[in-house]
N, C-alpha and C positions, 0 to 999 in steps of 0.2 A: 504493500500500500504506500509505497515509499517515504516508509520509519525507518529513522538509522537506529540500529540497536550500540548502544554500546557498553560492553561490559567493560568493572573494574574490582578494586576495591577500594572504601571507603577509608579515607584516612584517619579521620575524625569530627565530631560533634553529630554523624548520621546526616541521613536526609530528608528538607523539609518543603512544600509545597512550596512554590514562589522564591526561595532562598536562589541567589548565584552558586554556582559550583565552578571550581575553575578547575577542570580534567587536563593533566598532563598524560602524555603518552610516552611509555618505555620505550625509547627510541634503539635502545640496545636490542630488545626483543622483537621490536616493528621491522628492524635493520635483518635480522637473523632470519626471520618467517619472510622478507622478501628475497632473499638469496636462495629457498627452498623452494616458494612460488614459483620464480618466473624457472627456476630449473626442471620443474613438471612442465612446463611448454615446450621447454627445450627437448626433453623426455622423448614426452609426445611425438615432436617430429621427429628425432633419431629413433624411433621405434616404429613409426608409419617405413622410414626409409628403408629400414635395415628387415623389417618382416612382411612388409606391406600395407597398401590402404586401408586393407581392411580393420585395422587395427581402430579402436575407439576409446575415449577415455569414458571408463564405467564408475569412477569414482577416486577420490582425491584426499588425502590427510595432509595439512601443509600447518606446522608452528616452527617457532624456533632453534627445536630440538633435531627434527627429521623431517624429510618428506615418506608420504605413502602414496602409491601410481598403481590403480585398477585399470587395466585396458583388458578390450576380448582380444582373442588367441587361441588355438586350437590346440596347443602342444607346448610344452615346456621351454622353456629357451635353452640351447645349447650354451656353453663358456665362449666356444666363440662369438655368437651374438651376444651376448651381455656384453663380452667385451669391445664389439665394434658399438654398440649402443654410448657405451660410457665414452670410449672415446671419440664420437661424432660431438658428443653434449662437450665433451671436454675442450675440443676443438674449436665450438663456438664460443665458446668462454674465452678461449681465448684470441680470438679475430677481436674481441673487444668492439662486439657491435650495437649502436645505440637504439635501445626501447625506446620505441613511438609509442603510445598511447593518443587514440582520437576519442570526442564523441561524435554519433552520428545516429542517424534514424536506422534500426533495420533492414528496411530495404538495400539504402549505401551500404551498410555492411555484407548483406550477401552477394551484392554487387560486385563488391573487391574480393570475395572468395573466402571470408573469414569462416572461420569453422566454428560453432554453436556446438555444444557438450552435452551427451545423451539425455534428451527429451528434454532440456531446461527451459520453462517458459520466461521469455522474455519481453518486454517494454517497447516501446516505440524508439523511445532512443538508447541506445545500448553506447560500452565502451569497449573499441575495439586494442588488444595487445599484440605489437606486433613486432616482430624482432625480423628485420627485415632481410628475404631470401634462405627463411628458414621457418619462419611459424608465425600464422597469424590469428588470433582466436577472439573471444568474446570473454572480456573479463573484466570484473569488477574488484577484483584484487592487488594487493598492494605489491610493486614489483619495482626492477632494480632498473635504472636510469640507464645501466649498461652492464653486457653480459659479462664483461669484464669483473664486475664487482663480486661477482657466484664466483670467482678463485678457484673452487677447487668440486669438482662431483663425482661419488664415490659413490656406487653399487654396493650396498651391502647383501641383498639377496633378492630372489624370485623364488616365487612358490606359487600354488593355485589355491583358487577362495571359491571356485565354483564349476559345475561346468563353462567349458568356453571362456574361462575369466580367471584371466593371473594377476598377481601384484608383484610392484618391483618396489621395494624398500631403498632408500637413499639420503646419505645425507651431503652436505656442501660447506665452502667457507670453514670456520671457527670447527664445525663438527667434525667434517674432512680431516682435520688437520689435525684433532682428539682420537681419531678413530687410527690412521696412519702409526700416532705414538703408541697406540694400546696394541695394534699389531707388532708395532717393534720393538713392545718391551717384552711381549709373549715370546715373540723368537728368541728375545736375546736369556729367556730365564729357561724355555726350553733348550737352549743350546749349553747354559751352564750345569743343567744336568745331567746331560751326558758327557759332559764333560769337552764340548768342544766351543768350536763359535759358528755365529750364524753360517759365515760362508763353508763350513764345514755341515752343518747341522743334519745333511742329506745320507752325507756318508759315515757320520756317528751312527745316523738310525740302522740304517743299513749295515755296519759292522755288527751293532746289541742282537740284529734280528737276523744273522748269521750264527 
């Protein structure tokens, strides 16, 4: 009915009818869930490229913690599709290409070939995102001024959530970069107990399981 919701929390004295409220917004947290956003667009189209058209987004988790990517699919993803997938997103991240956002009525939007998100009802005038020669959609969500600023987008996994309908887990940025050291502190504790080092760590196992 276009009501902006917005959730917080109350810092004190509560709230009263007619009272001012001055709401700031966590700019670190706003900052963190748009490097997650707009990299489910990116997603999206490295995953139409890499598997095909057919591919559709069926549903979406985006804060500052993670992304979550429902699209249809027929079959599991191979490692090597994951990995052309991440490195297509990764690749536009880094061309450092700049997000257009317009508004426009509907019509102009389907006009320019923007692409509308499983059954979403929409408005007469919508906002289109568009990360130009690579993805252009309908969206109302908060995103990065340039794909440059998502740094870093890392595949955590793919699994199925239904027939016909997989999810791809992902995180970016700050996350990426948390996730990276917790892999390389695992190697480096699993390599000290068998007593080697990472670059070793293949043919320790391999000697124990000889």
């Amino acid at each position: 009915g276009g009501a902006f919701l917005h959730h917080g929390v109350v810092a004190a004295g509560g709230l009263k009818v007619g009272a001012a409220v001055d709401a700031q917004v966590d700019a670190g947290v706003r900052h963190a869930t748009a490097l997650n956003h707009s990299a489910t667009h990116l997603l999206h189209a490295a995953l139409r490229q890499v598997l095909g058209e057919h591919v559709q987004q069926k549903g979406s988790l985006v804060d500052s913690q993670r992304m979550r990517f429902d699209f249809s699919h027929f079959a599991p993803m191979t490692a090597e599709e994951l990995d052309r997938v991440e490195k297509l997103v990764n690749e536009k991240i880094a061309e450092a290409i700049p997000v257009e956002t317009k508004i426009m009525t509907i019509e102009e939007a389907k006009n320019t070939g923007a692409m509308a998100l499983f059954g979403e009802k929409y408005g007469k005038i919508v906002r289109v995102v568009n990360v130009p020669g690579h993805s252009m959609e309908l969206c109302g969500g908060v995103h990065v001024s340039n794909t440059s600023r998502i740094g870093l987008f890392k595949i955590l996994g793919e699994s199925s959530v239904g027939a016909g309908l997989r999810r791809i887990e992902a995180v970016t940025g700050h996350g990426a970069l948390l996730y990276t050291r917790e892999l390389e502190a695992l190697l480096e504790d699993a390599s000290q107990k068998v007593k080697g080092r990472p670059n070793t760590l293949l043919s320790r196992i391999e000697a124990l399981q000889d």
